[in-house]
C-alpha positions as CSV (number, residue, x, y, z in Angstrom):
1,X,-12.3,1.1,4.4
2,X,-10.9,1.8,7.8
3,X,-8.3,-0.1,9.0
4,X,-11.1,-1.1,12.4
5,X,-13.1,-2.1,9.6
6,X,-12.6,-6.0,10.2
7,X,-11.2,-5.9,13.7
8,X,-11.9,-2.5,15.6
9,X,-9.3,-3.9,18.7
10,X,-6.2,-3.2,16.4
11,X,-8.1,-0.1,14.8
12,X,-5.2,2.2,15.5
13,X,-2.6,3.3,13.9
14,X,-4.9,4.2,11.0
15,X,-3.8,2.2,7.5
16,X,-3.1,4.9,4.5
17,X,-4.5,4.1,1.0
18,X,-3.5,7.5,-0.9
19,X,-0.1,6.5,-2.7
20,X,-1.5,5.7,-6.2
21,X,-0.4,2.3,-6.4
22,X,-0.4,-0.7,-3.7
23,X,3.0,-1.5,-4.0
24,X,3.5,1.8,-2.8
25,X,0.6,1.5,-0.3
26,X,2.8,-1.3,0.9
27,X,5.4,1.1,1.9
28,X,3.2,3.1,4.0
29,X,2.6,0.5,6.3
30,X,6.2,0.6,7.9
31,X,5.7,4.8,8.5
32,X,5.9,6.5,11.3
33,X,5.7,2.9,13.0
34,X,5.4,-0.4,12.3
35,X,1.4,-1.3,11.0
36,X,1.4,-4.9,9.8
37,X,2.4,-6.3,13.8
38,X,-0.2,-8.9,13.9
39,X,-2.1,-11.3,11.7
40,X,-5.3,-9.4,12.1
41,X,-3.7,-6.4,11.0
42,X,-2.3,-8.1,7.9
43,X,-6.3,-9.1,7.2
44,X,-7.4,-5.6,7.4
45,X,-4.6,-4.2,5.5
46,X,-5.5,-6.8,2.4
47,X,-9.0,-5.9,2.7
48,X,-8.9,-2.1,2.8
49,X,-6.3,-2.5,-0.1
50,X,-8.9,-4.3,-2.0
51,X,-6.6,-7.4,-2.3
52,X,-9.7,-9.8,-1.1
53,X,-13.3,-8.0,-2.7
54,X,-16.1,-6.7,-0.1
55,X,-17.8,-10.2,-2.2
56,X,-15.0,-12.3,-0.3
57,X,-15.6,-11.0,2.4
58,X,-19.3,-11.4,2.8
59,X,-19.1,-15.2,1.8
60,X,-17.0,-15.7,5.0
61,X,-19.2,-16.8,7.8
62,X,-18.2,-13.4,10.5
63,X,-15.7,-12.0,8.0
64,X,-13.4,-14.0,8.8
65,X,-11.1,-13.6,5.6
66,X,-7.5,-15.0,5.1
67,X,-8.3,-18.0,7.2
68,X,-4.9,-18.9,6.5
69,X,-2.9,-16.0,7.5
70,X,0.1,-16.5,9.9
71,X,2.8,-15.0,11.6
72,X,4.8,-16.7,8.5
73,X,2.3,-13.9,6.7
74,X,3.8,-11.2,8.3
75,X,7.3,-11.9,7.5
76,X,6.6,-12.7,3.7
77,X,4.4,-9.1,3.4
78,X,7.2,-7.1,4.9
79,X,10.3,-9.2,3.4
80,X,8.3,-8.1,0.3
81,X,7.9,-4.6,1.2
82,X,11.5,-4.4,1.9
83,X,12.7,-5.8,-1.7
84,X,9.9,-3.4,-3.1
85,X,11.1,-0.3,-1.3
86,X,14.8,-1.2,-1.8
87,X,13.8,-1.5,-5.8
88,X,11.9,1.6,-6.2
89,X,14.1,4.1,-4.2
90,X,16.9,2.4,-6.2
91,X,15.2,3.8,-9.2
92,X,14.4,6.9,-7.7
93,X,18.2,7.5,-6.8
94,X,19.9,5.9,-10.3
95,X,21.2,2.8,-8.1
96,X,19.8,-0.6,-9.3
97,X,19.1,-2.5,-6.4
98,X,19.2,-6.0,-8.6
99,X,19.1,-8.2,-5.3
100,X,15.7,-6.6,-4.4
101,X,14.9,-6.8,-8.4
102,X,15.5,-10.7,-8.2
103,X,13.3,-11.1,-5.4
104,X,10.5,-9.2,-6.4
105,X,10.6,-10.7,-10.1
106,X,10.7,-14.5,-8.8
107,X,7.4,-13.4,-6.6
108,X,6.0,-12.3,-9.3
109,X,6.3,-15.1,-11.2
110,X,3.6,-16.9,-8.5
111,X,-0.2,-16.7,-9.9
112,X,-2.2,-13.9,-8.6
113,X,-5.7,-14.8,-7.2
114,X,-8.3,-16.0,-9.9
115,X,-10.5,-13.7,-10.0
116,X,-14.9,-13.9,-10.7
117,X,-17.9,-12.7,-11.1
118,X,-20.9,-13.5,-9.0
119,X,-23.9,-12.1,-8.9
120,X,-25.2,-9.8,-5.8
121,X,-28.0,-9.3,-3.8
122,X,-29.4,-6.7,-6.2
123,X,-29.0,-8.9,-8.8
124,X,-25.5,-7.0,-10.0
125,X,-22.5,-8.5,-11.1
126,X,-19.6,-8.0,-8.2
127,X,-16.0,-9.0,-8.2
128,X,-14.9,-12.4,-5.7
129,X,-12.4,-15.1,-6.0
130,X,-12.5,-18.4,-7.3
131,X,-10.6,-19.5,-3.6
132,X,-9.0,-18.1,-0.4
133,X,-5.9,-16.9,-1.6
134,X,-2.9,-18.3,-0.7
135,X,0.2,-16.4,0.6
136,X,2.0,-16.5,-2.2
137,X,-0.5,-15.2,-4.8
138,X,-1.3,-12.2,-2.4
139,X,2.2,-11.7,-2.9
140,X,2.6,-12.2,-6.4
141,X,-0.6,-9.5,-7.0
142,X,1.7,-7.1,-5.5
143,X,4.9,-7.7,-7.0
144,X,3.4,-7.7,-10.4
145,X,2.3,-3.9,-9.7
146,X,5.5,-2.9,-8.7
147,X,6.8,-4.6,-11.5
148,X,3.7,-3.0,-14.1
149,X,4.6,0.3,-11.8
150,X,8.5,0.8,-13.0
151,X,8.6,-0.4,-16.9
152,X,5.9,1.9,-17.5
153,X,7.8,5.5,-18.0
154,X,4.2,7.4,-17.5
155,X,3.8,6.1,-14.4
156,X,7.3,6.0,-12.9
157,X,7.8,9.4,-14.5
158,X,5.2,10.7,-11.7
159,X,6.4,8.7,-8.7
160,X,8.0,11.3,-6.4
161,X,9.1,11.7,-2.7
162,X,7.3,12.8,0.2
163,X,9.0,16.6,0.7
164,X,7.7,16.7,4.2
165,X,10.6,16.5,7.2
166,X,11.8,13.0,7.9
167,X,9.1,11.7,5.5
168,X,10.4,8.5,3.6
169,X,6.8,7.7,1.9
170,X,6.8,7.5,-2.1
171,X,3.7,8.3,-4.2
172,X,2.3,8.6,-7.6
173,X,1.4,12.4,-8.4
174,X,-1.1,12.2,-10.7
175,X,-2.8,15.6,-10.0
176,X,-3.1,18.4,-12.6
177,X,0.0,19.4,-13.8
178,X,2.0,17.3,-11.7
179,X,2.7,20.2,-8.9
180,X,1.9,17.6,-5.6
181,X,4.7,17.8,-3.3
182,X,3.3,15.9,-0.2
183,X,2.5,12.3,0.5
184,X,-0.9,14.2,2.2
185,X,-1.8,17.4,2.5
186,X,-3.3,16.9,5.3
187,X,-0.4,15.5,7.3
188,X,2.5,16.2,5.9
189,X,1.3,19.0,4.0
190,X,-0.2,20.5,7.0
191,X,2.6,20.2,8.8
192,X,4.7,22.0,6.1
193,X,1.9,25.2,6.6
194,X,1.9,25.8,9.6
195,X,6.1,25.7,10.3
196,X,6.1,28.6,7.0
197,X,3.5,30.3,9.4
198,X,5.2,30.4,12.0
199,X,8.6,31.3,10.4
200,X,7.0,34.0,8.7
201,X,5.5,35.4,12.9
202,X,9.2,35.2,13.6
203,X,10.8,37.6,11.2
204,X,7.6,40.0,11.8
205,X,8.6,40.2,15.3
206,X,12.2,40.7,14.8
């Protein structure tokens, strides 16, 4: 889902979904600018993430999810993506960062939204809520995957740095033989492509 999905007049910049995990989707959201800078944005985010089901959101009269969501929102989300980023970088560079441990560990302490099953138009079974989640237990979902993400050594075995220039994003690399070296290959990727193409025109025209 596009980050315009919900509300096309904040459609840009465009949200990023690719990091393996959403904790570290979380991340993403303060590169190359800030992307959770109003409530609307926040709803978006959590939708695309998956946080609140496509079933949520049909229930809600004009899509209007996270009725609750404030400015108070914002702060919580990035104060969380802060400890998060602080923890997992920590871990990445042998420096516990047991402040930004605390913090995420007392969030995810909080229930997580209840999840259920209804059933669809087709007659399938589909994933909802039991209620409009709260803050807190948006909060909690994602602090409990950061927390599943590093005291699991398979999966923070593969969690790896962008190599792109001035890149800060972190990823799982779960491809085949564990040989990804970009947050995207499109973008950053890219980017890396075409610079060795044009430092290999300059030494043929020397």
């Amino acid at each position: 889902m596009s980050a315009g999905a919900l509300d096309t007049a904040t459609a840009t910049p465009e949200f990023r979904f690719d990091a393996g995990r959403i904790s570290l989707d979380l991340l993403a959201t303060a590169h190359p600018a800030e992307r959770l800078d109003s409530v609307p944005r926040l709803r978006s985010w959590c939708t695309g993430e998956g946080l609140v089901p496509p079933a949520a959101v049909a229930a809600v009269p004009g899509g209007a999810v996270l009725p609750g969501a404030d400015a108070l929102w914002l702060v919580a989300f990035r104060e969380l993506r802060g400890h998060i980023g602080s923890l997992v970088r920590g871990e990445l560079d042998g420096r516990p960062a047991q402040g930004a441990l605390e913090c995420v560990n007392a969030l995810a302490r909080e229930a997580p939204p209840a999840p259920r099953a209804v059933r669809s138009g087709d007659g399938t079974l589909v994933r909802a809520l039991h209620a409009d989640p709260g803050c807190n237990a948006l909060l909690a979902l994602l602090a409990r995957d950061a927390v599943d993400l590093l005291t699991d050594p398979a999966a923070r075995s593969r969690l790896r740095r962008c190599e792109g220039d001035n890149c800060p994003l972190i990823y799982l690399d779960t491809s085949r033989g564990r040989r990804r070296r970009w947050c995207s290959s499109g973008a950053c990727g890219n980017r890396e492509r075409v610079a060795r193409h044009r430092r290999r025109a300059a030494l043929a025209r020397v």
